[in-house]
Backbone bond lengths (Angstrom), bond angles and torsions (degrees), N, CA, C in turn:
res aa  C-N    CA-C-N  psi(-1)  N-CA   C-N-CA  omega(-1)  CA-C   N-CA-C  phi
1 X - - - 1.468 - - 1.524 111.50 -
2 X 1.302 115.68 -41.56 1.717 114.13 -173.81 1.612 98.02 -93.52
3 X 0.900 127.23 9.49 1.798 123.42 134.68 1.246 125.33 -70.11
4 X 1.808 108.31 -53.91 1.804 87.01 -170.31 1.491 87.67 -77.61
5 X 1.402 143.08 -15.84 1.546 112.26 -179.05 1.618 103.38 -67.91
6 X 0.781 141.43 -25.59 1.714 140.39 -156.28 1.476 90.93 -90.32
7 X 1.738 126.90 -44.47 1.357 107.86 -170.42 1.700 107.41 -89.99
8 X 1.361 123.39 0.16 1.433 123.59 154.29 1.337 126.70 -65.68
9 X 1.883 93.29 -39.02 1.575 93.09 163.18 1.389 131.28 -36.17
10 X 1.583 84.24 -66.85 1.512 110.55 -168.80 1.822 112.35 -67.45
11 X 0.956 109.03 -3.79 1.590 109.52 179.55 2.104 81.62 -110.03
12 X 0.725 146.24 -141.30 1.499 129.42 175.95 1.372 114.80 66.33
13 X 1.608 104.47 -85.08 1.356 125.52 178.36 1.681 108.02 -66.22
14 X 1.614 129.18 -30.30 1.445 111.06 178.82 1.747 99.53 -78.44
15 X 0.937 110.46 -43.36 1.717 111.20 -168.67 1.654 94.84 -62.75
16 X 1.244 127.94 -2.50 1.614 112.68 -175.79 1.551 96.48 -108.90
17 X 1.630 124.05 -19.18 1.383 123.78 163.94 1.351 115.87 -78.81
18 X 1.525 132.02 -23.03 1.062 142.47 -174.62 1.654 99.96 -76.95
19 X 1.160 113.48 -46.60 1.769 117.20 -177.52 1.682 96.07 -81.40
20 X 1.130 122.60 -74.60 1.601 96.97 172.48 1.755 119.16 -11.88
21 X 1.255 110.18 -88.10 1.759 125.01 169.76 1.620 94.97 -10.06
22 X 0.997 107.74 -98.54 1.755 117.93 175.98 1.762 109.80 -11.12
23 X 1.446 103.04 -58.88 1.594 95.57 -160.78 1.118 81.06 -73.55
24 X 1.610 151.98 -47.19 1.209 128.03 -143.59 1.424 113.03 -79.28
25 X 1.698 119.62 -33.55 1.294 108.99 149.28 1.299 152.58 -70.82
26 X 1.240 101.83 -8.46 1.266 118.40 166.92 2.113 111.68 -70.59
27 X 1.614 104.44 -56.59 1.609 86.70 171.73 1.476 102.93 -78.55
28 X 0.699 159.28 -2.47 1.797 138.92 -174.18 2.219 91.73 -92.20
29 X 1.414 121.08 -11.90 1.303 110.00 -169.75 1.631 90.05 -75.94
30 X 1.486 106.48 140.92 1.020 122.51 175.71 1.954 124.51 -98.00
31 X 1.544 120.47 160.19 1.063 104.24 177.89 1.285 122.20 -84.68
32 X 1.015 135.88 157.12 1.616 114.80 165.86 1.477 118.09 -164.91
33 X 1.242 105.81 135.17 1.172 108.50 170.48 1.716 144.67 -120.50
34 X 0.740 133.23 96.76 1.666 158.87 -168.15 1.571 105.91 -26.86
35 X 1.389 137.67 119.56 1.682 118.03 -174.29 1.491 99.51 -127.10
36 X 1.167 161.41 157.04 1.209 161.98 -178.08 1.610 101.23 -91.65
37 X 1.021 101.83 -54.61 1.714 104.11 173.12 1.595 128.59 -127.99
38 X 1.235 112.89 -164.93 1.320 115.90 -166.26 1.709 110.91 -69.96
39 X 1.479 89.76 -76.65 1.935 93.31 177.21 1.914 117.39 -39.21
40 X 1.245 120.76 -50.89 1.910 116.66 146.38 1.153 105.02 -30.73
41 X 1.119 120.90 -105.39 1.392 111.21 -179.20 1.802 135.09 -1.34
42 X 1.866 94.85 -59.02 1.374 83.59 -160.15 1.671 102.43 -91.57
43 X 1.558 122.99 0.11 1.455 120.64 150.11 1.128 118.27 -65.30
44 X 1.212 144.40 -31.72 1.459 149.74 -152.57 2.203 88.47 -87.84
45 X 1.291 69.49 -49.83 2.219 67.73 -164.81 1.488 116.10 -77.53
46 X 1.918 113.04 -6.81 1.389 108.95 171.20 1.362 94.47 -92.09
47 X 1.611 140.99 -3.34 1.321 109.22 -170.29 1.505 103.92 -118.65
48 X 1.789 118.54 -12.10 1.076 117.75 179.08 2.052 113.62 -90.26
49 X 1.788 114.56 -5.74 0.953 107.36 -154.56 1.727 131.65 46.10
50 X 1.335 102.97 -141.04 1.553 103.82 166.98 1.077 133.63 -76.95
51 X 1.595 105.06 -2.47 1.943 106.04 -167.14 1.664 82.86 -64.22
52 X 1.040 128.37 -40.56 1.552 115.76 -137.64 1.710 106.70 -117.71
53 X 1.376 117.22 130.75 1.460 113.58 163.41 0.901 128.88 -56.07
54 X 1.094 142.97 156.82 1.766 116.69 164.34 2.073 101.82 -145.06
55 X 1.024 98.58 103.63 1.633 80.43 -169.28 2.275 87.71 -114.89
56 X 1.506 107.44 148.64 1.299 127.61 -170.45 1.506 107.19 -90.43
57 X 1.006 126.23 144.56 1.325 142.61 154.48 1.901 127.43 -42.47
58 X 1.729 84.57 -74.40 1.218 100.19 164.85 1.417 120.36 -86.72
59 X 1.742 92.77 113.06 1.604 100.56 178.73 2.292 120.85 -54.46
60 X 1.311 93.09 -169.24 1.750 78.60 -173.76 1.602 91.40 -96.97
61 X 1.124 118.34 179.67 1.750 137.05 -161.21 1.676 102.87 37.26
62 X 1.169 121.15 22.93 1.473 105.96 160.26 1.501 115.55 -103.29
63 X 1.531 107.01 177.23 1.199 121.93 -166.59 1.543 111.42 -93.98
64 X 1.332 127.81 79.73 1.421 128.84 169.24 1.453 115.08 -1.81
65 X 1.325 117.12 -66.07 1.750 114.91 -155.12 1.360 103.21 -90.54
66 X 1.787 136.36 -0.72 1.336 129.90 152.56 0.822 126.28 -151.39
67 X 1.412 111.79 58.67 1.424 133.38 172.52 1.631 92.15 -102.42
68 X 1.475 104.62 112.95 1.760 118.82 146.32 1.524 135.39 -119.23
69 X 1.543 97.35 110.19 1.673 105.81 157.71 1.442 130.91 -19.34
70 X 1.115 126.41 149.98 1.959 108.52 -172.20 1.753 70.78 -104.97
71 X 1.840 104.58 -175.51 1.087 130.01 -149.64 1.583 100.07 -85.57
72 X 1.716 107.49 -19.93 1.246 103.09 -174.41 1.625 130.63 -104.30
73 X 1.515 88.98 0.87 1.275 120.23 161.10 1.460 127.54 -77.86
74 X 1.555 113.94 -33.57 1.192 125.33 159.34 1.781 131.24 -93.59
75 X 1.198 96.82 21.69 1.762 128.36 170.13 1.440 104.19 -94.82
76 X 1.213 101.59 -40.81 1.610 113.83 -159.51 1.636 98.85 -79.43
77 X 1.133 119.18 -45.16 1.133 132.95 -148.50 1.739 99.57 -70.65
78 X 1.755 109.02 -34.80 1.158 135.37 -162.82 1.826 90.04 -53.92
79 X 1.044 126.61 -44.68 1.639 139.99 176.11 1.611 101.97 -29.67
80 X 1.244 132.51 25.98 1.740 114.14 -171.98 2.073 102.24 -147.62
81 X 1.018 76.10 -169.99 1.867 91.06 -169.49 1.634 117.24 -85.45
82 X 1.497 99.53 -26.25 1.754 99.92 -174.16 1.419 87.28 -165.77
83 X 1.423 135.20 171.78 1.546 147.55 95.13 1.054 129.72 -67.17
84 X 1.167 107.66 164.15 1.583 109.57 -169.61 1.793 94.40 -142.06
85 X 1.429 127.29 116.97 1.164 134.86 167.79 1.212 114.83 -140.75
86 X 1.676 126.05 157.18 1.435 150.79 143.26 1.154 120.61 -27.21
87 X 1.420 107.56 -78.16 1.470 114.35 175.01 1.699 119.77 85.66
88 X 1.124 143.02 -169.82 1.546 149.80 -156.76 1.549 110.38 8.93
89 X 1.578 110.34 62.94 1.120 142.09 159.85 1.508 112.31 73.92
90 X 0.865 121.71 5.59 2.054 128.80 148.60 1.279 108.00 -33.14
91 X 1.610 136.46 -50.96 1.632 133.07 168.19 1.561 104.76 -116.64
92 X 1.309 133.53 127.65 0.948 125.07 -165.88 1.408 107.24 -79.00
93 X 1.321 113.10 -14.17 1.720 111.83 -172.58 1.794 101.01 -86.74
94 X 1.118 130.09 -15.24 1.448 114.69 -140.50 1.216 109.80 -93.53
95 X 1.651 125.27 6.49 1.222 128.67 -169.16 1.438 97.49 -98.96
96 X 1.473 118.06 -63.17 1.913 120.24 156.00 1.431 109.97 -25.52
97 X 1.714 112.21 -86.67 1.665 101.72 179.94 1.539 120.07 -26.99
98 X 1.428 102.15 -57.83 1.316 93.00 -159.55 2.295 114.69 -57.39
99 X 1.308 96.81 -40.86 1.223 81.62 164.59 1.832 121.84 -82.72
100 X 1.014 112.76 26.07 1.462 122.70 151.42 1.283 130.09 -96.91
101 X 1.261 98.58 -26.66 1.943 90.58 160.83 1.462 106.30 -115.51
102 X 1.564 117.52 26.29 1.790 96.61 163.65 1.488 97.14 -79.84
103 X 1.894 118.39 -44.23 1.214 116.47 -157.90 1.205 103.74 -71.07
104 X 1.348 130.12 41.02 1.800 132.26 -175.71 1.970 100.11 -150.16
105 X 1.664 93.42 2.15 1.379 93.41 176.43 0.937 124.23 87.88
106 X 1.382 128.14 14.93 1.688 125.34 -156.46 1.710 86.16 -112.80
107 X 1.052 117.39 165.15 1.345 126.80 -175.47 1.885 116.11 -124.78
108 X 0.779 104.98 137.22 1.650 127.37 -159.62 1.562 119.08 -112.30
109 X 1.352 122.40 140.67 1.175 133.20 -163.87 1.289 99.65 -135.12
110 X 1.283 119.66 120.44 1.600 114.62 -164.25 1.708 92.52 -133.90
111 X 1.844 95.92 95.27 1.635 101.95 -172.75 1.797 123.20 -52.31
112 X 1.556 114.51 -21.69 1.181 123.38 -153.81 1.648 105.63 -79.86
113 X 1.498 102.39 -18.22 1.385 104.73 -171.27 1.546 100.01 -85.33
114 X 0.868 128.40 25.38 1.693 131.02 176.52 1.323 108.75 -121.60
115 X 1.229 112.25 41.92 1.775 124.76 158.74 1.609 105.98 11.06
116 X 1.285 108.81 -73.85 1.720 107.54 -157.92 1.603 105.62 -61.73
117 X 1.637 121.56 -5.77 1.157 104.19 162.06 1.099 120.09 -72.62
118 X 1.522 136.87 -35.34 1.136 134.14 -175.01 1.405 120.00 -112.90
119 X 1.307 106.68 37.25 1.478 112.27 169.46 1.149 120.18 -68.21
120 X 2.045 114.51 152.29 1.720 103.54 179.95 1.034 130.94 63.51
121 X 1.721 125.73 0.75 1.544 116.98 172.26 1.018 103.63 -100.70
122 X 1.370 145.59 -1.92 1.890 145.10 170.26 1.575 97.61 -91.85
123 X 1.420 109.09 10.38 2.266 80.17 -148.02 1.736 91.71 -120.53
124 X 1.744 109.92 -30.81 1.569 119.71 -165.90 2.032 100.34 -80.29
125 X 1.470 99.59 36.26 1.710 78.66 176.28 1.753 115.31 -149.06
126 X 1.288 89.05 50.49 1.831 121.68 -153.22 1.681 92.68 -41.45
127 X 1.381 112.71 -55.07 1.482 123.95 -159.58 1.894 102.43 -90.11
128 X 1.318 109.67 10.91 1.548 109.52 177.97 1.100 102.67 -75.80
129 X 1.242 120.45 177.25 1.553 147.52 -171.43 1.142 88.07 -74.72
130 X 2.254 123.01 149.66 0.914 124.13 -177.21 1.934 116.10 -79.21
131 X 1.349 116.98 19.14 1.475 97.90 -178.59 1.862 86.92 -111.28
132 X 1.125 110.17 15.18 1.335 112.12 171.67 1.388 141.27 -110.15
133 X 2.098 93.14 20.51 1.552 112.69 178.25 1.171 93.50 -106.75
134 X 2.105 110.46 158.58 0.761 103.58 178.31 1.507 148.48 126.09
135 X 1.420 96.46 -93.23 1.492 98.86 -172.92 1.190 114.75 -107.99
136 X 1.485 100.89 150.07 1.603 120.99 177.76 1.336 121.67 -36.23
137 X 1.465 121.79 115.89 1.641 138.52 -175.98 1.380 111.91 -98.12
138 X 1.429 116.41 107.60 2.187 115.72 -157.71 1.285 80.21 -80.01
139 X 1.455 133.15 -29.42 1.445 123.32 -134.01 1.749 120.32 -72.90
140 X 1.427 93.41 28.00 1.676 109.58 -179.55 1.383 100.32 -21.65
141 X 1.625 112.06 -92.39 1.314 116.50 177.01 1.854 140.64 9.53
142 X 1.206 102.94 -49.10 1.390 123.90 -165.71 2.000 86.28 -66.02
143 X 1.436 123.98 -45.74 1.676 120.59 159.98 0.702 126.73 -47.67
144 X 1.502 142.11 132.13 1.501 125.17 -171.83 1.485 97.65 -98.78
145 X 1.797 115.09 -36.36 1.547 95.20 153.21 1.472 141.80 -36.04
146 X 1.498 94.11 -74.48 1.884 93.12 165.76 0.878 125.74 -30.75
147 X 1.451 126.88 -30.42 1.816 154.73 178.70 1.694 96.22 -47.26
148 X 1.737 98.85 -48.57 1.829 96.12 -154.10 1.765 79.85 -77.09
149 X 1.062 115.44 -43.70 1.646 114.49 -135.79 1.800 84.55 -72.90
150 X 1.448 147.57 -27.96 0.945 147.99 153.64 1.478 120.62 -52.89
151 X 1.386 107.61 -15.52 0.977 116.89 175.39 1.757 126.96 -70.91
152 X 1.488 84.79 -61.36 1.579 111.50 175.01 1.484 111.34 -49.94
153 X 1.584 117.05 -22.20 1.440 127.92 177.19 1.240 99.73 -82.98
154 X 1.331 120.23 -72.39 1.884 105.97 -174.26 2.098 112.42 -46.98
155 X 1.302 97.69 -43.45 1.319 93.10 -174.16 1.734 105.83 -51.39
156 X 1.177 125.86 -51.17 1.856 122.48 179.66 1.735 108.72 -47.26
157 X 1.137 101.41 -42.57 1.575 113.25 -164.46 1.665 97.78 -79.01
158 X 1.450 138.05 -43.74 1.542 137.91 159.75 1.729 103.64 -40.90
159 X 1.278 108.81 -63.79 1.329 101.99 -161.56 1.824 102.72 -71.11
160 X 1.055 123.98 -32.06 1.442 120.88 175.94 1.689 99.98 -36.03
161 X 1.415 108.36 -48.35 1.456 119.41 -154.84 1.400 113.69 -93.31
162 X 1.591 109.70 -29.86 1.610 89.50 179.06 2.282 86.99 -128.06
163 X 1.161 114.40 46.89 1.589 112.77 173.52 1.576 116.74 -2.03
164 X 1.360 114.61 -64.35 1.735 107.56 166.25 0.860 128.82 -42.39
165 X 1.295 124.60 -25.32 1.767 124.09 -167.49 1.355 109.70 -94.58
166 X 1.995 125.80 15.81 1.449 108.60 -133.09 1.744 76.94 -89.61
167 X 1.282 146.21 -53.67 1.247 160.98 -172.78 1.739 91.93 -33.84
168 X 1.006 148.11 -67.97 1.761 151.80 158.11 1.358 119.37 -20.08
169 X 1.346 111.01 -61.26 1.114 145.27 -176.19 1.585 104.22 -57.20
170 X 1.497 118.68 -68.51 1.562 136.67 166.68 1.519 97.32 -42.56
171 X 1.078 132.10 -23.20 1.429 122.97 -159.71 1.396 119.81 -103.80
172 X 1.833 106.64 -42.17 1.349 119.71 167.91 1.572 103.78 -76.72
173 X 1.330 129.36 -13.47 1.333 97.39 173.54 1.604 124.83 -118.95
174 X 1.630 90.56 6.29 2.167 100.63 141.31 1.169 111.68 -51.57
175 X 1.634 117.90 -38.75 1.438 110.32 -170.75 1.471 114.93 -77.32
176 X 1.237 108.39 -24.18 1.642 121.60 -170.85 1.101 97.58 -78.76
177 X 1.446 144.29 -59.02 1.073 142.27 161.48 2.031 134.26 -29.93
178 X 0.983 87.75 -36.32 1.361 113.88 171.45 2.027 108.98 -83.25
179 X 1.168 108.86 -28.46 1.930 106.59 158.59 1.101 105.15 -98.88
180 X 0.681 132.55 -2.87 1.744 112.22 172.89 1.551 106.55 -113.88
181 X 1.406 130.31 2.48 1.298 124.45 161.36 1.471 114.25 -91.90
182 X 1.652 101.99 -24.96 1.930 117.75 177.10 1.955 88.25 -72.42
183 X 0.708 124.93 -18.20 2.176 119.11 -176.58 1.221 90.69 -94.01
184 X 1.207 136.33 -35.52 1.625 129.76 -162.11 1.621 105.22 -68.91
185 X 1.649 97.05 -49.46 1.430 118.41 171.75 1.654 122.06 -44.70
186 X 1.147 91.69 -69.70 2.108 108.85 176.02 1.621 86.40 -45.70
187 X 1.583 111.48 -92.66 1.575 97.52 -163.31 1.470 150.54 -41.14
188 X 1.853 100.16 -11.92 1.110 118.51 159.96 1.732 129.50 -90.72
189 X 1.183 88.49 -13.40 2.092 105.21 173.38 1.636 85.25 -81.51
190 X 1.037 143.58 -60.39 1.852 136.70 -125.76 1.872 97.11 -99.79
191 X 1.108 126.20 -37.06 1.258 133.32 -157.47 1.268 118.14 -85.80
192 X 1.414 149.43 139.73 1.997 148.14 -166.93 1.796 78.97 -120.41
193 X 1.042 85.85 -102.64 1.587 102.43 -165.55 2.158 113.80 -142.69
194 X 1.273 90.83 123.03 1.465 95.76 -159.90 1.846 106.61 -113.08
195 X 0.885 112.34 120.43 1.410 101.08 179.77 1.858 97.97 -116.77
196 X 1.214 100.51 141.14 1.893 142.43 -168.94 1.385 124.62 -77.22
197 X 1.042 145.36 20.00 1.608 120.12 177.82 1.134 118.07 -38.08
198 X 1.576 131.37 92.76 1.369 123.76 170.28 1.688 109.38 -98.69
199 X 1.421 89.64 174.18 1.776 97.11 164.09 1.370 107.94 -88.51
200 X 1.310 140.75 -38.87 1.341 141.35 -178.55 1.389 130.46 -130.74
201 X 1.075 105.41 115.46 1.715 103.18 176.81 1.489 131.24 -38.65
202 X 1.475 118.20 69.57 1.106 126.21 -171.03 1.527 111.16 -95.50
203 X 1.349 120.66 -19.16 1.490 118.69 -133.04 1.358 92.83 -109.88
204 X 1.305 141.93 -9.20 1.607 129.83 -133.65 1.788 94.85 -86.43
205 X 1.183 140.16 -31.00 1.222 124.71 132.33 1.627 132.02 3.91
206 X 1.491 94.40 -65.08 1.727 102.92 -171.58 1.545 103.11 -81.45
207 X 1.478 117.61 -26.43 1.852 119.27 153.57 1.198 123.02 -21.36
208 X 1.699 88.89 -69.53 1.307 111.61 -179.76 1.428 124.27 -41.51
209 X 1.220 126.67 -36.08 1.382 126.69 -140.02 1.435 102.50 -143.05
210 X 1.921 130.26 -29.15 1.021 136.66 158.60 1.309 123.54 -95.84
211 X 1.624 109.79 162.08 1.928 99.31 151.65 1.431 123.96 -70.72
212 X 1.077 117.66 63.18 1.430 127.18 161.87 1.390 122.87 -116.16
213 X 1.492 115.00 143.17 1.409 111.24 179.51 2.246 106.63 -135.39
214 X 1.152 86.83 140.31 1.632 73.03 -170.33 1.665 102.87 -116.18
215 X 1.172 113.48 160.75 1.219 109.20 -171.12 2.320 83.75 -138.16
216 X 1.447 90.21 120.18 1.516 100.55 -176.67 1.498 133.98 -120.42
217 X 1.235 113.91 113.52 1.728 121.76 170.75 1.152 119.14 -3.36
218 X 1.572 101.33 -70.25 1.974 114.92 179.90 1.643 108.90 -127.32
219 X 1.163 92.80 169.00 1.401 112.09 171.72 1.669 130.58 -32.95
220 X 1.134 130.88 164.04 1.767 108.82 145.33 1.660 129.27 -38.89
221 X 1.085 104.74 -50.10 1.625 99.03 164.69 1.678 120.95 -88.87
222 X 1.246 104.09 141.23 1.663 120.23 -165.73 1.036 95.78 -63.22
223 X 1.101 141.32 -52.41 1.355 137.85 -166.25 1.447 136.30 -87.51
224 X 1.543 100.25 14.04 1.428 115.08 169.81 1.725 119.03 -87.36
225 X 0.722 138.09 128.31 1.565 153.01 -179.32 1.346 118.39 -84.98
226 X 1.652 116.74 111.07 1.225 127.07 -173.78 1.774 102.58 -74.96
227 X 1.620 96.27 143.08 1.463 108.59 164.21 1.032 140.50 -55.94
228 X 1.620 138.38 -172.16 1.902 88.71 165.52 1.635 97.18 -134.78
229 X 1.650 103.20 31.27 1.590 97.45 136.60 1.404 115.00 -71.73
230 X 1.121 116.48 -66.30 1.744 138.02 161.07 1.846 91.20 -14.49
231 X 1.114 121.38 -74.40 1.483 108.30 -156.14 1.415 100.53 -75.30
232 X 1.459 145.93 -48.90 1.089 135.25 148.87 1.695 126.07 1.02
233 X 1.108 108.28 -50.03 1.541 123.65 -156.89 1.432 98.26 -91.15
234 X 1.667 114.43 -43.34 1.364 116.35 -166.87 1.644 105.58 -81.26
235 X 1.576 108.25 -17.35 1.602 110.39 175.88 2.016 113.17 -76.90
236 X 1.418 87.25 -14.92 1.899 104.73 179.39 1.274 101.69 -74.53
237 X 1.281 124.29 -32.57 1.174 135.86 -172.96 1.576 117.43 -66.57
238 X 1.692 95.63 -64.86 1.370 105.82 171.03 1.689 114.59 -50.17
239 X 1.068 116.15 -47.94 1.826 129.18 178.28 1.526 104.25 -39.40
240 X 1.662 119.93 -50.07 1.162 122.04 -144.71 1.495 92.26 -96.34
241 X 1.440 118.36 -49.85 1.179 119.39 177.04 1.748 117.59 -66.94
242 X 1.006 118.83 13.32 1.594 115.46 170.55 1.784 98.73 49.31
243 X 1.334 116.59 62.47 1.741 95.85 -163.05 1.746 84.99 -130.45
244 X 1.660 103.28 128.13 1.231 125.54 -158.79 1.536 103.17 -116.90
245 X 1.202 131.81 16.21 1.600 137.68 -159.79 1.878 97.57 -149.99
246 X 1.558 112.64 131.92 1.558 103.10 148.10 1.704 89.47 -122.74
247 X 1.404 96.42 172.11 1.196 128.44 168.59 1.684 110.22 -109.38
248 X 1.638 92.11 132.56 1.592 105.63 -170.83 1.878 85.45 -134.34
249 X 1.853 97.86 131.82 1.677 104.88 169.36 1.491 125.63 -95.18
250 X 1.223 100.06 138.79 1.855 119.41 -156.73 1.908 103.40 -34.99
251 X 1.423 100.16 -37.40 1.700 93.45 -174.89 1.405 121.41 -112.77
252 X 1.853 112.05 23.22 1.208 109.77 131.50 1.303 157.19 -82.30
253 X 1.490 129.58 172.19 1.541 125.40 159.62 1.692 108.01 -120.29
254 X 0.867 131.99 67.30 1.536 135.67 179.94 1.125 123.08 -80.30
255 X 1.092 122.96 77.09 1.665 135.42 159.82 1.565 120.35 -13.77
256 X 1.277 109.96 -72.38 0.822 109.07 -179.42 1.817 126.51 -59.52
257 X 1.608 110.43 -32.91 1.694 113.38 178.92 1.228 95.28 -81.73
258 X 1.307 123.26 -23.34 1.988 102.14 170.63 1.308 130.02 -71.05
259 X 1.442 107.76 -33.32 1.521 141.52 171.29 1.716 103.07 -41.68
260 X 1.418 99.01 -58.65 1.664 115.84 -171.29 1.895 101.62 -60.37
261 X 1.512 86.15 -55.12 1.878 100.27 -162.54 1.996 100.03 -44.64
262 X 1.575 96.02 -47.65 1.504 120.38 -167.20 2.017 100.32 -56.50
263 X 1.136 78.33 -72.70 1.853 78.11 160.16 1.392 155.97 -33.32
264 X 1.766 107.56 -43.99 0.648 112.96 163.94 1.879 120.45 -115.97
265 X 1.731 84.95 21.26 1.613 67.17 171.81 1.542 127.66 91.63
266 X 1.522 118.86 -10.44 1.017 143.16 -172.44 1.732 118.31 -71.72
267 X 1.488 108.70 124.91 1.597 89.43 176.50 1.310 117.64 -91.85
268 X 1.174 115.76 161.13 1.851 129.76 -161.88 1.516 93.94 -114.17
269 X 1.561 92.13 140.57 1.587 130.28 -179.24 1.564 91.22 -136.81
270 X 1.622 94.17 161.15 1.436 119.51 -173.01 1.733 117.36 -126.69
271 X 1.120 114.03 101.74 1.480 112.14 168.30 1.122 137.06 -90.18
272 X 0.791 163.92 94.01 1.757 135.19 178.84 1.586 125.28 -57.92
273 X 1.083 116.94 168.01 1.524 97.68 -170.00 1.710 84.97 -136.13
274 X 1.539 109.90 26.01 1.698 105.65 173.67 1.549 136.43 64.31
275 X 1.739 114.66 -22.83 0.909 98.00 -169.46 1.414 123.81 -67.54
276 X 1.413 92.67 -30.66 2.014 102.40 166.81 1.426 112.45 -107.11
277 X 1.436 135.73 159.67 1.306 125.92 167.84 1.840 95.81 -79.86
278 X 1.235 118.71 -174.07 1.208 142.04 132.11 1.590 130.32 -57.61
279 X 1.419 125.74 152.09 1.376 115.69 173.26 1.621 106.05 -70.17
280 X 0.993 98.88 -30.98 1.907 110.74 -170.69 1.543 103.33 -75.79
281 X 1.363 134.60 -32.69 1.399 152.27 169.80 1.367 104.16 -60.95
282 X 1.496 121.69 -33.58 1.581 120.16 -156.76 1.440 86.07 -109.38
283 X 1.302 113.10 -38.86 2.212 94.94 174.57 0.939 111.96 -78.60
284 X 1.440 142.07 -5.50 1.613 123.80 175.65 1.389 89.37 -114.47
285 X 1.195 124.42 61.30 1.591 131.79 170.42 1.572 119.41 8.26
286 X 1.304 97.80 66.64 1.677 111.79 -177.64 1.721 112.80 -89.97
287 X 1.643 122.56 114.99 1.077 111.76 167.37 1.273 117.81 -83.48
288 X 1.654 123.33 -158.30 1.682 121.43 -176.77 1.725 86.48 -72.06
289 X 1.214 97.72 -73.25 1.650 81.68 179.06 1.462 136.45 9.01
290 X 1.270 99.38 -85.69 1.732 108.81 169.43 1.085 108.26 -72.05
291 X 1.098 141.22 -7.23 1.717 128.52 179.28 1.827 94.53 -86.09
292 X 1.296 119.27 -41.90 1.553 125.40 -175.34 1.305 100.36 -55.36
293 X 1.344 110.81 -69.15 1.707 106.88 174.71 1.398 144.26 -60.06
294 X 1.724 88.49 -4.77 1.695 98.58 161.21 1.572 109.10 -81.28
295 X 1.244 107.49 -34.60 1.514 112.50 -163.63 1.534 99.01 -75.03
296 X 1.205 116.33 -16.23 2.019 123.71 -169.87 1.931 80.09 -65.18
297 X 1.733 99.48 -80.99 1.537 109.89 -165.16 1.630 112.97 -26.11
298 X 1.331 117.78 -68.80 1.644 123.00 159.33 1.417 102.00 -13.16
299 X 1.339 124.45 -101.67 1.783 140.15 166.06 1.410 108.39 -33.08
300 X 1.245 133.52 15.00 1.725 130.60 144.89 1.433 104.14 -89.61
301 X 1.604 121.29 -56.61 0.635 121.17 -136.88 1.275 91.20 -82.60
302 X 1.270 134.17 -35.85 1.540 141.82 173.09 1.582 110.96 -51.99
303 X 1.275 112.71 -19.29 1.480 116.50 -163.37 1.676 115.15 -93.62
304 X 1.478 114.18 -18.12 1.641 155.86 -163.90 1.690 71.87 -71.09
């Protein structure tokens, strides 16, 4: 008899260490959520606060449109609650990943399929150069509107995922909403009319929505190569417009827009176009925020 009581004990006492174990991993499991890039990211962490991790894909000083994760990096990654990506080739990895962590259960937000964010940025540039019909522009972000209305999308997809938190959630991103309509404001108080020599068609967004007009090297993607009708036309441009400045972005190396700048003599300004921070951006703890209002000062001074 004081055996099977001792081995009831002892089965008792493991099933009460076994449920301990559980709760303790269960609260120490953390939330987290996976972002392909920077601007994801920095919506996800103004609207989730601390409930939620949020760690990025694309590290800072890399190149958004071909920067790829190795296979075991995107195993790892599979460890979280959702991703959050762009998609129709804005990261070249994120269409693979992403069906690499559904089959691990993780759940996915695939921004591109929400049309009305990116409406009208292929369509407003009828008389542009022909590598500038067309195609899909990720560069929502650079709007601080589009900002909210991207917003209102991550916020559905948070609360899908953590439902209790939705009352928090509603709250931090009244507030988010409320800075990025105060940036909409500034850039529309400070700005006349700004005209662009860039290296890459990043900006047509800020077209949209400011007096700015850009006149660009390459395509939406960096790595497309202008013709040299195309460069011809864009040097007619420069001629006519008396335009003594290009714009080169903080986390490129572009040969070719330095080549031009070098050539003709042109002075260089620095933008970012957000999708990655800088290493120097990420140690002096710079959000979009301050990166927007660096990029305003630049666009005064261009505007003079």
């Amino acid at each position: 008899m004081k055996n099977i009581k001792a081995i009831i004990y002892l089965f008792l006492l493991l099933t009460l260490i076994a449920c301990n174990q559980n709760a303790e991993e269960d609260s120490n499991q953390t939330n987290k959520i996976v972002t392909s890039i920077y601007p994801i990211e920095y919506i996800v962490s103004e609207i989730a606060g601390d409930f939620v991790e949020v760690e990025t894909v694309v590290p800072s000083g890399a190149d958004s449109h071909s920067y790829e994760p190795s296979t075991k990096r995107m195993l790892e990654l599979a460890d979280s609650d959702g991703f959050f990506f762009i998609g129709e080739g804005m990261e070249v990895f994120s269409e693979t990943m992403a069906e690499t962590v559904q089959s691990e259960g993780v759940q996915t937000l695939r921004l591109a399929e929400h049309h009305d964010l990116f409406e009208d940025a292929a369509h407003d540039h009828e008389g542009d150069d022909e590598h500038h019909h067309g195609d899909f522009d990720p560069h929502f972000w650079l709007d601080p509107i589009r900002m909210i209305d991207a917003g209102e999308i991550v916020l559905d997809e948070m609360v899908s995922l953590y439902p209790e938190q939705e009352g928090q959630f509603q709250e931090h991103f009244n507030q988010f909403k409320e800075k990025m309509t105060d940036l909409d404001e500034q850039f529309k108080s400070n700005l006349d009319q700004v005209n662009l020599l860039v290296a890459h068609q990043s900006f047509t967004y800020w077209e949209q929505r400011y007096p700015i007009k850009q006149y660009a090297i390459r395509g939406i993607s960096s790595s497309e190569e202008p013709s040299q009708k195309e460069l011809q036309e864009l040097f007619e441009d420069i001629e006519q417009l008396n335009m003594n400045d290009i714009v080169l972005e903080n986390n490129s190396d572009d040969r070719l827009a330095l080549t031009i700048a070098n050539e003709l003599n042109l002075e260089k300004y620095y933008l970012s176009n957000l999708s990655t921070r800088t290493d120097n951006q990420v140690e002096e703890n710079m959000d979009y925020v301050d990166i927007m209002l660096e990029n305003l000062e630049v666009l005064k001074q261009l505007n003079q």
